[in-house]
C-alpha positions as CSV (number, residue, x, y, z in Angstrom):
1,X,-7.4,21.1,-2.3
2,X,-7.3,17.3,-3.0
3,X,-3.9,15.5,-2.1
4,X,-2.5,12.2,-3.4
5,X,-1.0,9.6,-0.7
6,X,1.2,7.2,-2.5
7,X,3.5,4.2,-1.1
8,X,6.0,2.7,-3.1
9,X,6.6,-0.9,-2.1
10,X,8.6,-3.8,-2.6
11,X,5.7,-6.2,-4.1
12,X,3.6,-2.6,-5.3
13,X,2.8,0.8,-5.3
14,X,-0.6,2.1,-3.8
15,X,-1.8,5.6,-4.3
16,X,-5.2,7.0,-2.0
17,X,-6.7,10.3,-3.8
18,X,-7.7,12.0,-0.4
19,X,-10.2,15.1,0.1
20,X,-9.6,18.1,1.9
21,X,-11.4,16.7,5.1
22,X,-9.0,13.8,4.8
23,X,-11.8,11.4,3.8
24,X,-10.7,8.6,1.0
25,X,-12.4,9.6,-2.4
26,X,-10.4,6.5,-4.6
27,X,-7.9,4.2,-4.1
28,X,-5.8,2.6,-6.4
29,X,-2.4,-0.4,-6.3
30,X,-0.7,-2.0,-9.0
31,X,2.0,-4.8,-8.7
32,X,5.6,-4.7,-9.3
33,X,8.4,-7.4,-8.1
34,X,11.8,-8.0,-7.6
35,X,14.5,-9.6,-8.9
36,X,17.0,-12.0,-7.3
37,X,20.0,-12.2,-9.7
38,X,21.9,-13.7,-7.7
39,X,21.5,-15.4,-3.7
40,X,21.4,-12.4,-1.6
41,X,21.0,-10.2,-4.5
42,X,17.8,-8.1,-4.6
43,X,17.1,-5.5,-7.6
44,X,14.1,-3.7,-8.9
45,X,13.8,-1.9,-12.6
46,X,12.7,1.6,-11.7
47,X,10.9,1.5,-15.2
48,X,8.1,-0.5,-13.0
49,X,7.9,2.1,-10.4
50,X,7.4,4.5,-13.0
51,X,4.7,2.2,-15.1
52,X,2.9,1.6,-11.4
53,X,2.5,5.1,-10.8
54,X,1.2,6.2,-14.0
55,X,-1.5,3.4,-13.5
56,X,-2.3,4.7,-10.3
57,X,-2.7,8.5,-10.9
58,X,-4.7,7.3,-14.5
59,X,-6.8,4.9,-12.1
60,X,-7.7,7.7,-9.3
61,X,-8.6,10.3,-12.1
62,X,-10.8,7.8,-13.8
63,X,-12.1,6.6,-10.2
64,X,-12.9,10.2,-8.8
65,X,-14.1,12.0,-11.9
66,X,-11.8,14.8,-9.8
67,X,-10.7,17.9,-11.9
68,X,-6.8,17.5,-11.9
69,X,-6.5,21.3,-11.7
70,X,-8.1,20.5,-8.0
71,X,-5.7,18.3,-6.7
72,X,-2.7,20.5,-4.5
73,X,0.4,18.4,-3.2
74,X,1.3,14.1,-4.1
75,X,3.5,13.2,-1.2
76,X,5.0,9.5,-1.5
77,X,6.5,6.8,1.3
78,X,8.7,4.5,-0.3
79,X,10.7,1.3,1.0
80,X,13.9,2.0,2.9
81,X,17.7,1.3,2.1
82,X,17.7,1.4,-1.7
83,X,20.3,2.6,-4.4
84,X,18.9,4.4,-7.4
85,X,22.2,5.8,-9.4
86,X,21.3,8.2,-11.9
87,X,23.2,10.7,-14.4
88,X,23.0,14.5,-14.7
89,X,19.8,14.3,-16.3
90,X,17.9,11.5,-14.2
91,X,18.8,9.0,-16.6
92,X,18.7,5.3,-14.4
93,X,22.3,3.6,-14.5
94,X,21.5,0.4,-13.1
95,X,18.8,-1.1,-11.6
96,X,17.8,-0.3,-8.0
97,X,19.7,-2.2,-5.2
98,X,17.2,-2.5,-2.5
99,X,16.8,-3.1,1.1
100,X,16.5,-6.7,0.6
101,X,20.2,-7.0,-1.5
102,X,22.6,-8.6,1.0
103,X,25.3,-8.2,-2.0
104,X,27.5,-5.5,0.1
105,X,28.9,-8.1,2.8
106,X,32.8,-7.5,1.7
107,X,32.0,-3.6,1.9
108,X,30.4,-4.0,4.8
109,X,33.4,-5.9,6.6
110,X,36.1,-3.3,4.7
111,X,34.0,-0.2,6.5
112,X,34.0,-2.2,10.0
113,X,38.2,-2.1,9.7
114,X,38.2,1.6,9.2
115,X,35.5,2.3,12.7
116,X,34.0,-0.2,14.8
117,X,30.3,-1.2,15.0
118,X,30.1,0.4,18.6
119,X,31.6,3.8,17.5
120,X,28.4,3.4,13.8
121,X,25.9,2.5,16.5
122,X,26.8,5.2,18.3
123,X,26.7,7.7,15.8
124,X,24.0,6.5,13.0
125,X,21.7,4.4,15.7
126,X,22.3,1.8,13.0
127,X,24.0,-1.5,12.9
128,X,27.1,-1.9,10.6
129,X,25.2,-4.4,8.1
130,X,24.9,-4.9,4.5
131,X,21.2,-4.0,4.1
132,X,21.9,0.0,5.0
133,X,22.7,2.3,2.0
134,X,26.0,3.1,2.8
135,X,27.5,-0.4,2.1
136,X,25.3,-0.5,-1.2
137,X,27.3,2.9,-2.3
138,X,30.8,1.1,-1.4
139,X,29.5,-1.7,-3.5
140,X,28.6,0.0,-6.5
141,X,32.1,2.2,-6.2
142,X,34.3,-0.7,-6.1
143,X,32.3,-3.3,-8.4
144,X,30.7,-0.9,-11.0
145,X,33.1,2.3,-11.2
146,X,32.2,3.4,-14.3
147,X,28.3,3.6,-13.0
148,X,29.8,4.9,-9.6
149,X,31.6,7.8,-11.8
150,X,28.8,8.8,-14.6
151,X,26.8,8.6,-11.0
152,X,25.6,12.4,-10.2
153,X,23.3,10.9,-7.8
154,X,22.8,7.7,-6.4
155,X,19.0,8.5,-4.8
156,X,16.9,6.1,-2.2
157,X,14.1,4.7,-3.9
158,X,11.3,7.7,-3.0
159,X,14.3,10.4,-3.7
160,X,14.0,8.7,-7.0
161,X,10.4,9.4,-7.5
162,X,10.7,12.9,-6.6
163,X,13.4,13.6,-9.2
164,X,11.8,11.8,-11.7
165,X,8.9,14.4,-11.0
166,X,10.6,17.3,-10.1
167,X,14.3,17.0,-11.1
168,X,15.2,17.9,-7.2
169,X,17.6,15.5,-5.5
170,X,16.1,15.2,-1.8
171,X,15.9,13.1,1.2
172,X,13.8,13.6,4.6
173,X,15.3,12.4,7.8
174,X,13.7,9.2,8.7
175,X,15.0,7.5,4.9
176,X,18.5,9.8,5.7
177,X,18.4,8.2,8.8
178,X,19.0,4.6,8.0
179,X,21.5,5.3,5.3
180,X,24.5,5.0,8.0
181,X,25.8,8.0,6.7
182,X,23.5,10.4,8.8
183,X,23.8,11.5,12.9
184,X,20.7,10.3,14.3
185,X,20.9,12.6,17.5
186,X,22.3,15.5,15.6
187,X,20.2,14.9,12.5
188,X,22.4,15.9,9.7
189,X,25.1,13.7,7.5
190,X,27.8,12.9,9.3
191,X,31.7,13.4,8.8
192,X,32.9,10.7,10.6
193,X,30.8,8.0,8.1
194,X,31.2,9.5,5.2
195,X,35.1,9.6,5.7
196,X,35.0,5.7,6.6
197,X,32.9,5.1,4.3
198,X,34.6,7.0,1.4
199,X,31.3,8.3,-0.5
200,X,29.8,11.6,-0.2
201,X,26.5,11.6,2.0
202,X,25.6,14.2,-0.8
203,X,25.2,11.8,-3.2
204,X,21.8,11.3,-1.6
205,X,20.6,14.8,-1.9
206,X,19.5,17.5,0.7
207,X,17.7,16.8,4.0
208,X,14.6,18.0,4.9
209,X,11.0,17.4,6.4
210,X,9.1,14.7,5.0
211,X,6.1,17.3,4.9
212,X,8.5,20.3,3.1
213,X,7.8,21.0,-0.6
214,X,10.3,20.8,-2.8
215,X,8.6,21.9,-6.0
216,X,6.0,21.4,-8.5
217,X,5.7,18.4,-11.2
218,X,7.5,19.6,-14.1
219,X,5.5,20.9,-17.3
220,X,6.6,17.4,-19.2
221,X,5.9,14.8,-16.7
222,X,2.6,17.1,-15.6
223,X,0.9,16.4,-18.9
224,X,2.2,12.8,-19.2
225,X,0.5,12.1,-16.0
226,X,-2.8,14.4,-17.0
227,X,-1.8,16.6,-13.9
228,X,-1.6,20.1,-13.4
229,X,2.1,21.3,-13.7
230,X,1.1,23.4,-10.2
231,X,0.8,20.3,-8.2
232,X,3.3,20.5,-5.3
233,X,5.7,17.5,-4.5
234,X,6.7,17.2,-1.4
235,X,9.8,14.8,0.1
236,X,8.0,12.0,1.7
237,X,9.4,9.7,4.2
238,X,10.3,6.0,4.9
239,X,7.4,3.7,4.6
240,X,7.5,2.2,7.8
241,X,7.8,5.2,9.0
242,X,4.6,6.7,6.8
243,X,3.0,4.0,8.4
244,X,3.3,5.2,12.2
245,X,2.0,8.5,11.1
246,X,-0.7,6.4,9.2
247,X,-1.3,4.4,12.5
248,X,-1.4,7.5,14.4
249,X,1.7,6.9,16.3
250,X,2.5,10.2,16.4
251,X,3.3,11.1,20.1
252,X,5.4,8.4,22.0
253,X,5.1,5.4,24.4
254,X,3.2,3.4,21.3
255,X,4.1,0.2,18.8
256,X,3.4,-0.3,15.4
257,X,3.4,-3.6,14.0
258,X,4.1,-2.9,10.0
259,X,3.1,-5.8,7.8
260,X,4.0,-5.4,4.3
261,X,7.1,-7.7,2.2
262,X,9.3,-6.6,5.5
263,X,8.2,-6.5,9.2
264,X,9.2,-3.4,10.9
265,X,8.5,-2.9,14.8
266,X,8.3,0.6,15.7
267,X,8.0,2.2,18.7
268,X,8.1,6.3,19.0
269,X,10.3,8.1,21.5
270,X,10.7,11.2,22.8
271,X,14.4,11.3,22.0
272,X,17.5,8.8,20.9
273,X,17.0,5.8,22.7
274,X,19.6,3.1,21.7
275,X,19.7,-0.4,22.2
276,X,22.8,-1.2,24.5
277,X,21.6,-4.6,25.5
278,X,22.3,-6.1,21.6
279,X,21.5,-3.9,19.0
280,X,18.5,-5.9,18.1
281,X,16.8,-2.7,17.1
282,X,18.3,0.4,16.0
283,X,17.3,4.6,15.7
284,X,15.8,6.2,13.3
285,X,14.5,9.4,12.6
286,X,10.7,10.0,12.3
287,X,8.6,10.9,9.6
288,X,7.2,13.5,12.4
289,X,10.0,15.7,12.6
290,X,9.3,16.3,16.9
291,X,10.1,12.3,17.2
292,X,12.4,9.3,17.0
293,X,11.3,5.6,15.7
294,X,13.2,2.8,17.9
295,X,12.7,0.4,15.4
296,X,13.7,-3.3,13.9
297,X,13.3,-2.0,9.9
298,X,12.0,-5.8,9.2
299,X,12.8,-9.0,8.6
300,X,10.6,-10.8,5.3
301,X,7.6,-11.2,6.8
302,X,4.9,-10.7,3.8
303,X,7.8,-11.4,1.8
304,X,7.7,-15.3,3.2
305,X,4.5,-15.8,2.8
306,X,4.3,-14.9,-0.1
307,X,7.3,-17.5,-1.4
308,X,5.1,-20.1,0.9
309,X,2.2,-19.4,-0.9
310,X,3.4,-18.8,-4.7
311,X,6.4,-21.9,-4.7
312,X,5.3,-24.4,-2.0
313,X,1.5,-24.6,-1.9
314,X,1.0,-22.4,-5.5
315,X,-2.1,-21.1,-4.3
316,X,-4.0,-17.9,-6.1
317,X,-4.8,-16.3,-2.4
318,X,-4.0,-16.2,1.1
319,X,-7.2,-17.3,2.6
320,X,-6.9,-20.7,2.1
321,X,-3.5,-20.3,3.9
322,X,-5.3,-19.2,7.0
323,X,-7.9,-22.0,6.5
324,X,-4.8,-24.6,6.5
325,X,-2.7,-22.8,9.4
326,X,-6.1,-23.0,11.4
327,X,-5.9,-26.6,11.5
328,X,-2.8,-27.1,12.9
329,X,-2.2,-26.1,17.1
330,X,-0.6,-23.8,18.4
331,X,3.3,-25.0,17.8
332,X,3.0,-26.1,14.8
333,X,3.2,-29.9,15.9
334,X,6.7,-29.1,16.5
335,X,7.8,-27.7,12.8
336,X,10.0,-24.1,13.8
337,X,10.1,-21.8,10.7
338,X,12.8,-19.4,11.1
339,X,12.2,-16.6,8.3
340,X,15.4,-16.0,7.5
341,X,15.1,-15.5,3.7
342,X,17.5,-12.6,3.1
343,X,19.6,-12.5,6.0
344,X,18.3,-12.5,9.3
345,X,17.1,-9.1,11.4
346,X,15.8,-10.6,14.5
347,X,17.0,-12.8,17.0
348,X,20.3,-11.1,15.3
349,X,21.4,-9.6,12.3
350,X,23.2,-11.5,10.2
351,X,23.3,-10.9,6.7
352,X,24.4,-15.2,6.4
353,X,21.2,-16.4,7.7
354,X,18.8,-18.3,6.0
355,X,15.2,-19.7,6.2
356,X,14.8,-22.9,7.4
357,X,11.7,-25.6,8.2
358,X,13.1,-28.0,11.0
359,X,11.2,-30.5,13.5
360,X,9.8,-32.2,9.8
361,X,8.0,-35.6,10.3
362,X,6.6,-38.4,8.1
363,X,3.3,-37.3,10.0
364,X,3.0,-33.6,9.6
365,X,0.7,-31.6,7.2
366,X,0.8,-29.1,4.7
367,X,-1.4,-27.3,7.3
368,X,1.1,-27.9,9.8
369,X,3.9,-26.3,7.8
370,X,2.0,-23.2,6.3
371,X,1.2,-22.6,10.3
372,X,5.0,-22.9,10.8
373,X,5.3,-19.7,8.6
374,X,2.8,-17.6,10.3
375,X,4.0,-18.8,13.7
376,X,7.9,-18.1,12.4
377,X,7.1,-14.5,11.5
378,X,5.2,-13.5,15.2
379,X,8.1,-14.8,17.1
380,X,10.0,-12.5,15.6
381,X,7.5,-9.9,16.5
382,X,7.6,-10.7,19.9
383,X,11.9,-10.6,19.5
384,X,11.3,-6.9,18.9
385,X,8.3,-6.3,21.2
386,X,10.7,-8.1,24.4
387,X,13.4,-5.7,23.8
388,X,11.4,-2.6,23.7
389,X,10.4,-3.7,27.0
390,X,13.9,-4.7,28.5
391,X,15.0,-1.2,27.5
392,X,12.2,0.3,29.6
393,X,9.9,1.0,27.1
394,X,5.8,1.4,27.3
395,X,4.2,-1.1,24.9
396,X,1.0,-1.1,26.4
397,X,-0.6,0.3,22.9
398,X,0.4,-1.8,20.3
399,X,-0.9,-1.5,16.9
400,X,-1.0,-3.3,13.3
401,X,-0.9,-1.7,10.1
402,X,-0.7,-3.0,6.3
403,X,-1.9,-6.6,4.5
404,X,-1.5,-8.6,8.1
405,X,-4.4,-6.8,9.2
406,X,-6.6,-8.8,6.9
407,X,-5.8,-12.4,8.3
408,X,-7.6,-12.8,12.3
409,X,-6.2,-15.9,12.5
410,X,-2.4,-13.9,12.7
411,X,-3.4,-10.9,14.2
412,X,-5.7,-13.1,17.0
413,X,-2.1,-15.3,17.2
414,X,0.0,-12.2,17.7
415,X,-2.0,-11.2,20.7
416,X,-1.4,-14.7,22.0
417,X,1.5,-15.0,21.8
418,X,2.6,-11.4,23.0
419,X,-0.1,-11.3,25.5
420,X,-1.1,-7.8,24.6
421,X,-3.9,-6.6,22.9
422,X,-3.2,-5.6,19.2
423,X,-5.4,-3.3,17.4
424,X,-5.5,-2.6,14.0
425,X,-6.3,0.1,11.3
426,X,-9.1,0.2,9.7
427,X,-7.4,0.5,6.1
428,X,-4.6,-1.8,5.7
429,X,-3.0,0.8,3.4
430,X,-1.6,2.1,6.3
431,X,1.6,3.8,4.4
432,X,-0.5,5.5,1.8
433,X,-2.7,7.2,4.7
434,X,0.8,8.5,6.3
435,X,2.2,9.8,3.2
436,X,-1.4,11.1,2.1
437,X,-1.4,12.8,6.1
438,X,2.3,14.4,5.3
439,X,1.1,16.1,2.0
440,X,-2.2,17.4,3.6
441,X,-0.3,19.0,6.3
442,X,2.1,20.3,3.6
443,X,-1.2,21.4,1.6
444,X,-2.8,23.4,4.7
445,X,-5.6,21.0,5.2
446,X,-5.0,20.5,8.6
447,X,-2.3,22.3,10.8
448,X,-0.3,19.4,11.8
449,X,0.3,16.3,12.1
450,X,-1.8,15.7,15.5
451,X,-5.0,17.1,13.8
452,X,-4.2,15.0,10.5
453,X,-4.6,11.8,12.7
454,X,-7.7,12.7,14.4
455,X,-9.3,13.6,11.0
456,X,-8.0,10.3,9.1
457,X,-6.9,7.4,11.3
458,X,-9.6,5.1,11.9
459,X,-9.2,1.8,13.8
460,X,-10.4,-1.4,13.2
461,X,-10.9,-4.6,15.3
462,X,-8.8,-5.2,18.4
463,X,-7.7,-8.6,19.5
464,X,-7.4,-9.6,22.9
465,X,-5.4,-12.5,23.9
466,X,-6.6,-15.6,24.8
467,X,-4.7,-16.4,28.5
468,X,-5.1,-20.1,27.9
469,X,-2.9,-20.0,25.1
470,X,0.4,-18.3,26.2
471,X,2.0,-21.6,27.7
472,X,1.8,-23.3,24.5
473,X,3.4,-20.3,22.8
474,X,5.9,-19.6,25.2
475,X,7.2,-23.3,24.9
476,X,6.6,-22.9,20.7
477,X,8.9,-19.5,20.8
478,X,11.3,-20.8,23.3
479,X,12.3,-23.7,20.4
480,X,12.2,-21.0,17.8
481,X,15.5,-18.9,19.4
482,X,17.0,-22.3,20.4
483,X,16.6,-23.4,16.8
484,X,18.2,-20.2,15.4
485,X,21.1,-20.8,18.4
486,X,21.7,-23.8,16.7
487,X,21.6,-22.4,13.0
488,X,23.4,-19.8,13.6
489,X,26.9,-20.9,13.6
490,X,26.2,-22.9,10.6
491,X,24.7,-20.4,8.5
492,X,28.0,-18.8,9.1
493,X,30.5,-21.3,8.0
494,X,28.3,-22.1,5.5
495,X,27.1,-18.9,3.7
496,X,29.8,-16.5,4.6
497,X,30.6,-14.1,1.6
């Protein structure tokens, strides 16, 4: 049988109808964006989630010519560290706080008086910050009670999804995992949180394998969609997560590079590793149940340049980004880009930060600014990349997945700049391919996840680093964590909520 892969992102939703051999038979995207209501506020209408996907499954029916009747299991990815509250019958309460809302820094502070940030690391792998779930529940309990108490759920973005086509309430362990409400060594919610944090983990729904099923599409949905009501749903995963299964990082000792609206660096592990050096990057649970991701979940990466692009230069594509960027050297004549737009998540985390252009001249460019961007994003790559390797970690394989894989100018100054060759997939949908993986396994088209990735990850061009260039990189990154030194204590006394 036929499986659909779908990833639900921040800037849009992309589905991949996918045969039983795991070859691509259509592909499909459509758009939706945020909303900033507020600085540090970050909401989505789940109506457009819903309006995306009915595009997308109309789109790989009309593209395939495929008999609905033929098409087994839909298994979705979805962005990380949302808030979907809905009432006893699904109904939507709110809009979606999602993992780019920074409104929860109060909460976040009031949890941090009832057990310390070494004693949540410990437990949840997770640093106590304002982009996890957990703060986003407190928020919505103290500021919006009457939501909080019509609330029979309050689902992550892809649980969402799954209700809306099911009516189960579910949650796999990699999204469970960076709720701060779940034990990422015992891998289950966690007392302890849930009693400092004061909300029910179960809010969320069950736990389970991203792969399990947890039904069929119901009868009314099935012939809104022009599916079959026999169509399996199964609970899906994280999308950064989807995307190291869509990278084929599924054994350890290799790095994904994610590049969507967020960054994530992910490197698999064999069990809990935690960062005692700084916390820089946390642990999460793996869409491949036998693994953990030691992961930074992203600072705005895509998410930048897309700002850059759409308010500063107000260009219709990215290529003529890359064309200006290649004009300007390595350094960016000086200009440091620190891509701080929501908050920061590498050097540090700190919900205050913000993104800033400094080194400006009388004599610099456009090009040299738009460089600044790209150059800001891959030191923060190589924050994440460094402390994989202070912990004793192997990232000799490194690969890149998602819309970064289309710009060789980035992915060639990556390798630079880290020194490491990067490879990339193939298919930038890299997500969609994971999730698509998860519901063929789930299906019975292959027998695991290690058979799904030989069938249907295929890599693309690798970039090897040019040895000439690392000085003039080294000296460009070592400005870029002085910079942020120097910010950093500002952003504080100035943007402090």
């Amino acid at each position: 049988m036929y499986v659909i892969g779908v990833d639900l992102g921040t800037q849009s939703m992309k589905g991949l109808l996918i045969d039983p051999e795991g070859k691509t038979v259509a592909e499909s995207s459509h758009s939706h964006d945020p909303s900033y209501p507020n600085p540090g506020w970050a909401e989505q209408n789940t109506a457009d989630w819903l309006h995306s996907f009915r595009c997308i499954i109309a789109e790989l029916l009309e593209k395939s010519g495929i008999d609905p009747e033929e098409i087994g299991t839909i298994g979705f990815d979805s962005q990380v560290d949302g808030a979907v509250p809905v009432d006893k019958n699904g109904n939507v309460l709110r809009n979606a706080l999602i993992w780019l809302d920074r409104r929860a820094e109060v909460e976040t502070r009031e949890i941090g008086t009832r057990i310390s940030q070494e004693r949540v690391f410990s437990l949840t792998g997770l640093n106590l910050d304002s982009s996890h779930v957990a703060p986003k529940l407190l928020w919505i309990k103290n500021n919006e009670p009457a939501v909080f108490e019509k609330a029979q759920n309050i689902l992550l973005p892809g649980g969402y999804m799954v209700r809306w086509l099911t009516g189960e309430n579910c949650v796999d362990y990699s999204n469970a995992s960076s709720s701060m409400l779940y034990n990422v060594s015992k891998k289950c919610w966690d007392d302890e949180m849930a009693k400092a944090v004061g909300v029910d983990p179960m809010l969320m729904g069950r736990i389970g394998a991203a792969e399990d099923v947890v039904g069929t599409i119901s009868p009314k949905i099935a012939a809104e969609l022009g599916l079959s009501p026999k169509t399996k749903v199964i609970i899906g995963s994280g999308d950064e997560h989807a995307a190291c299964v869509g990278a084929g990082l599924v054994k350890p000792n290799m790095v994904c590079d994610i590049t969507g609206t967020a960054e994530p660096v992910a490197a698999v592990a064999d069990k809990p590793y935690f960062d005692t050096l700084g916390h820089l990057v946390e642990t999460h649970a793996h869409a491949d149940q036998r693994w953990w991701l030691i992961e930074n979940p992203g600072f705005v990466s895509g998410g930048s340049t897309r700002w850059f692009r759409d308010t500063v230069v107000r260009l219709d594509n990215y290529d003529i980004m890359n064309v200006m960027a290649k004009e300007s050297p390595v350094g960016s004549n000086g200009i440091i880009f620190l891509p701080c737009m929501q908050g920061a998540m590498t050097p540090t985390w700190n919900g205050n930060a913000r993104g800033t252009f400094t080194g400006l001249t009388l004599s610099h460019t456009m090009d040299d600014i738009c460089r600044s961007v790209f150059e800001g994003i891959a030191f923060g790559l190589r924050d994440n990349i460094d402390r994989f390797e202070e912990m004793g970690m192997d990232c000799s394989q490194v690969r890149i997945v998602g819309g970064g894989t289309r710009s060789p100018l980035w992915c060639q100054m990556k390798a630079d700049l880290l020194g490491k060759e990067m490879t990339c997939t193939k298919n930038p949908e890299g997500a969609a391919i994971g999730a698509a993986m998860l519901a063929s396994v789930a299906e019975g088209n292959f027998k695991g996840l290690d058979e799904a990735a030989e069938a249907m990850v295929e890599l693309g061009d690798t970039y090897t680093p040019d040895p000439s260039k690392k000085a003039a990189y080294d000296e460009a990154y070592g400005r870029y964590r002085a910079c942020y030194a120097a910010m950093e204590p500002f952003f504080d006394q100035c943007y402090n909520q």
